[in-house]
C-alpha positions in Angstrom: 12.9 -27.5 1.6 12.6 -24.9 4.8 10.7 -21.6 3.9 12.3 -18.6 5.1 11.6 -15.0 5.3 13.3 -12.9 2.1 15.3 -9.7 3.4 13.8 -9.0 -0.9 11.4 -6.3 -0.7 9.0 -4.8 -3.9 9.2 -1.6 -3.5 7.9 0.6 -6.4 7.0 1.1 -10.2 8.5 4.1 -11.9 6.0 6.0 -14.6 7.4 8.3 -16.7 4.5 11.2 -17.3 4.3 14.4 -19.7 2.0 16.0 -17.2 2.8 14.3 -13.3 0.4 15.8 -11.6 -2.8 15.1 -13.9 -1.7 11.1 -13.6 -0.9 11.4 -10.4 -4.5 12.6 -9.6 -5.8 10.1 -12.4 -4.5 7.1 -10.1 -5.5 8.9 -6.5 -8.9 9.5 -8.0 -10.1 5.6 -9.7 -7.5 3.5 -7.8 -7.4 5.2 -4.2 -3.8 5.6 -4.5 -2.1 8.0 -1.5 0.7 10.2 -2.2 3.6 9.4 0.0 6.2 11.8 1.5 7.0 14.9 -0.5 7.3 16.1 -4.0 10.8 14.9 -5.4 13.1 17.1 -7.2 16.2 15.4 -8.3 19.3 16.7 -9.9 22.7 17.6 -9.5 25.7 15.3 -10.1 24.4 12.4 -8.5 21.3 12.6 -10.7 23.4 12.5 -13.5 25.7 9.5 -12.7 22.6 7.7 -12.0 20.7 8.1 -14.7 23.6 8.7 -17.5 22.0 11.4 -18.6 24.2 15.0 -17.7 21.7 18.1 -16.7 19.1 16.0 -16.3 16.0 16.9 -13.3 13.1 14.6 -12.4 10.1 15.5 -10.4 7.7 13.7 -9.3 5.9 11.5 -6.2 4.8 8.2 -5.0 1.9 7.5 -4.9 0.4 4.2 -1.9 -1.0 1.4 -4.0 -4.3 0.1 -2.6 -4.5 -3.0 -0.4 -1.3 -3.3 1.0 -1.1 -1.2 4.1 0.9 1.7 5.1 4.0 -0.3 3.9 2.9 -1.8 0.5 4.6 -0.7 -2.6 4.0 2.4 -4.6 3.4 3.8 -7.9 6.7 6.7 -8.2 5.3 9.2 -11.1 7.7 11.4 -12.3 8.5 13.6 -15.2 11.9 14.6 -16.8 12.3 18.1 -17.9 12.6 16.9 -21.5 10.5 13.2 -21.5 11.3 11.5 -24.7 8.4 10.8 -27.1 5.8 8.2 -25.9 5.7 5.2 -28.1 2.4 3.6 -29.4 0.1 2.0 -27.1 1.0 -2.3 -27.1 0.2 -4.9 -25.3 2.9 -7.5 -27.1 6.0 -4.8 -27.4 8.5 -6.5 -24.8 8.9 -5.3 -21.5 6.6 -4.0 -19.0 3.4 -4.2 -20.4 0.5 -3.1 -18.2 0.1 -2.2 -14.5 -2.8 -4.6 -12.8 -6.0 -3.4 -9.9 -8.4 -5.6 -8.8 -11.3 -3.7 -8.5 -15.1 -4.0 -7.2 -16.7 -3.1 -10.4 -15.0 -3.3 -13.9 -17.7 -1.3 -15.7 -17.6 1.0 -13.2 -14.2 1.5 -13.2 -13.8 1.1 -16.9 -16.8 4.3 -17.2 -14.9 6.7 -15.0 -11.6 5.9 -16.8 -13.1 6.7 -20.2 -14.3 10.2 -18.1 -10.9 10.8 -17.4 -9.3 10.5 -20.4 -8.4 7.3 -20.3 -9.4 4.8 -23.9 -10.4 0.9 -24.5 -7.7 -1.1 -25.8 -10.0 -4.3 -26.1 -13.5 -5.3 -24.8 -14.6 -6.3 -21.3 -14.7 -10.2 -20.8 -15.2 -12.8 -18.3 -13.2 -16.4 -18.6 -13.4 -19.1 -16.5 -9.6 -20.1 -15.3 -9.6 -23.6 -14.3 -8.6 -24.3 -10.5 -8.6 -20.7 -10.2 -12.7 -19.1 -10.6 -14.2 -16.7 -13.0 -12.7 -13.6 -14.2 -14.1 -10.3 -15.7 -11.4 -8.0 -16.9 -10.6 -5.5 -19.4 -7.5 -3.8 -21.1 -7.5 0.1 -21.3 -5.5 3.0 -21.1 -5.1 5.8 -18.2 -5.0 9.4 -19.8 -1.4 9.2 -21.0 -1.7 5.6 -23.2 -0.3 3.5 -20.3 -2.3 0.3 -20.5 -4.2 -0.6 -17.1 -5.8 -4.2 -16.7 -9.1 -3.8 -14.4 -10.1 -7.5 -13.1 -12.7 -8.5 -10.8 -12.8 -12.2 -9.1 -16.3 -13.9 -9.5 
């Protein structure tokens, strides 16, 4: 089988947020994210067919994901007017269940997290994956109960 180059692109992960900017900052701040372009304000008709939802406005911004260059994929945090209400905090609920950042320290990161709002869901560990190396890596939450996975390759 010949490898070829995919036209397929990643491009982004949507966040819905209560408070935009304060995530926004949360991810800038512990994950070295970069905002990108402008501030978005989308509504209007279009907005509406797109999202089935009539009257409906989102603002928000995308924010650079670390370690992939001026290109790489980004984190898009936005906010509707009216957000629905969060559901509780779970790892096994199907569907997306936790963004991923390799990082240089997990304690580190996992202190200044807990600063910022952010909350444990488990305890730090460090497993040995076979063929792979040694992992230390922990499950929490960024301020607004969106579970975040810190790992660090031994």
């Amino acid at each position: 089988m010949s490898q070829t180059t995919s036209a397929v692109r990643y491009a982004h992960t949507n966040l819905i947020a209560n408070d935009r900017q304060r995530l926004a900052e949360f991810y800038c701040q512990v994950f070295d994210c970069v905002p990108v372009s402008s501030e978005r304000d989308h509504h209007g008709p279009d907005i509406d067919a797109l999202t089935a939802m009539p009257g409906a406005r989102i603002r928000g911004r995308h924010l650079r994901l670390p370690g992939h260059g001026d290109h790489g994929p980004t984190i898009e945090i936005f906010s509707y007017e009216q957000n629905e209400a969060a559901l509780p905090t779970s790892l096994n609920r199907p569907g997306f269940a936790h963004l991923a950042f390799e990082v240089p320290n997990v304690e580190g990161t996992r202190e200044q997290i807990l600063a910022l709002g952010g909350r444990d869901v488990g305890k730090v560990v460090t497993i040995d994956i076979p063929g792979a190396g040694r992992l230390t890596l922990v499950y929490m939450t960024d301020p607004e109960g969106n579970i975040i996975e810190l790992q660090h390759w031994h």
